[in-house]
VEXRO-31998 format. One record per residue (C-alpha): residue in one letter; x negated, y, z negated. Coordinates in steps of 0.001 Angstrom, whole numbers, padded with zeros to 6 digits, always signed. Layout:
% residues N
AXYZ;...
END
This chain:
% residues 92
X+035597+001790+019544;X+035082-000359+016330;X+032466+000884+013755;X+029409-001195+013045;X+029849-002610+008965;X+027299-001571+006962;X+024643-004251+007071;X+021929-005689+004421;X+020035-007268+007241;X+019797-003517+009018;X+017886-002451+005784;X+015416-005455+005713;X+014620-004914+009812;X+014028-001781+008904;X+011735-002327+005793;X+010256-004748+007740;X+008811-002465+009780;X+008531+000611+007364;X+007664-000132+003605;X+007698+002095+001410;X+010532+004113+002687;X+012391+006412+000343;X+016580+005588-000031;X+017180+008836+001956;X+014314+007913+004678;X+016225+004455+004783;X+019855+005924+004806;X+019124+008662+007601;X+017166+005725+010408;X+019471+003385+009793;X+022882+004726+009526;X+021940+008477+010379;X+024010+009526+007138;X+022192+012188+005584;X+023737+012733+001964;X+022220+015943+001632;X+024365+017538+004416;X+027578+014757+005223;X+031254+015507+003549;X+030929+011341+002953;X+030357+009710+000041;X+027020+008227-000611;X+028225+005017-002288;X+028997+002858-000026;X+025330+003120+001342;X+023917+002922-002086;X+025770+000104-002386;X+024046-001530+000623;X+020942-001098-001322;X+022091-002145-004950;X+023659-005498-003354;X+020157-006054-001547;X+018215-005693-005292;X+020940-008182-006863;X+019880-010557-004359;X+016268-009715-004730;X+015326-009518-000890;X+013996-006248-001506;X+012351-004592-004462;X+011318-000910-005358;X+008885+001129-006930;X+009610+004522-008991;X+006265+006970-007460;X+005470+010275-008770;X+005826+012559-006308;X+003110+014953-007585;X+000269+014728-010288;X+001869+015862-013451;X+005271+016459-012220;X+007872+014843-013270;X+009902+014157-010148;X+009712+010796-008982;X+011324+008464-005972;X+012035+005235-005528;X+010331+003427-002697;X+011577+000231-001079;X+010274-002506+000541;X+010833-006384+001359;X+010152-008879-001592;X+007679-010689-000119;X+005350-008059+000348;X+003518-006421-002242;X+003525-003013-003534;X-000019-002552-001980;X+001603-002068+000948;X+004140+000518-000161;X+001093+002445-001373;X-000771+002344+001898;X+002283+003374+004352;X+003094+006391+001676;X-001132+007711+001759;X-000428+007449+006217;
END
C-alpha cells in the first residue's frame, strides 16, 4: 500500500473548516501524528506548515493561553479570513 504525501491542501480543508486550530490540533486530524507520543520526527509536518506561511495561504496568531502567563500558542487559519474568526472558534 503506498503512503499518502504530506499535503498543503489537507491543511487548508482542514482550516477551512476549523480556524483557529493549534499546530498539534492540526497535526493529530489530519495526519494522526501526535508529536507528543510518536518515535517520528516532527519536521516534516512542520514543514507542511512553514511551506504553507511562505506561500501565505494561511496565517497565524501567537494567543496567550492564560491571563498573565506566559505560555502562548500559535493558532492557524486560512488567509482570507480574519483573525476574528480564530478568536470566536477558540471562546466555543
Amino acid at each position: 500500500m503506498k503512503k499518502r504525501r504530506l499535503s498543503q491542501q489537507d491543511v487548508l480543508n482542514y482550516l477551512e473548516d476549523y480556524p483557529g486550530a493549534s499546530e498539534t490540533e492540526i497535526q493529530l486530524d489530519v495526519w494522526n501524528y501526535n508529536r507528543s507520543t510518536s518515535w517520528m520526527s516532527n519536521k516534516k509536518y512542520a514543514e507542511v506548515l512553514r511551506r504553507a506561511l511562505r506561500k501565505g495561504v494561511i496565517k497565524r496568531l501567537k494567543v496567550k493561553i492564560k491571563d498573565g502567563s506566559d505560555k502562548a500558542t500559535y493558532r492557524y487559519c486560512l488567509a482570507s479570513q480574519s483573525f476574528d474568526v480564530i478568536f470566536k472558534q477558540i471562546r466555543k
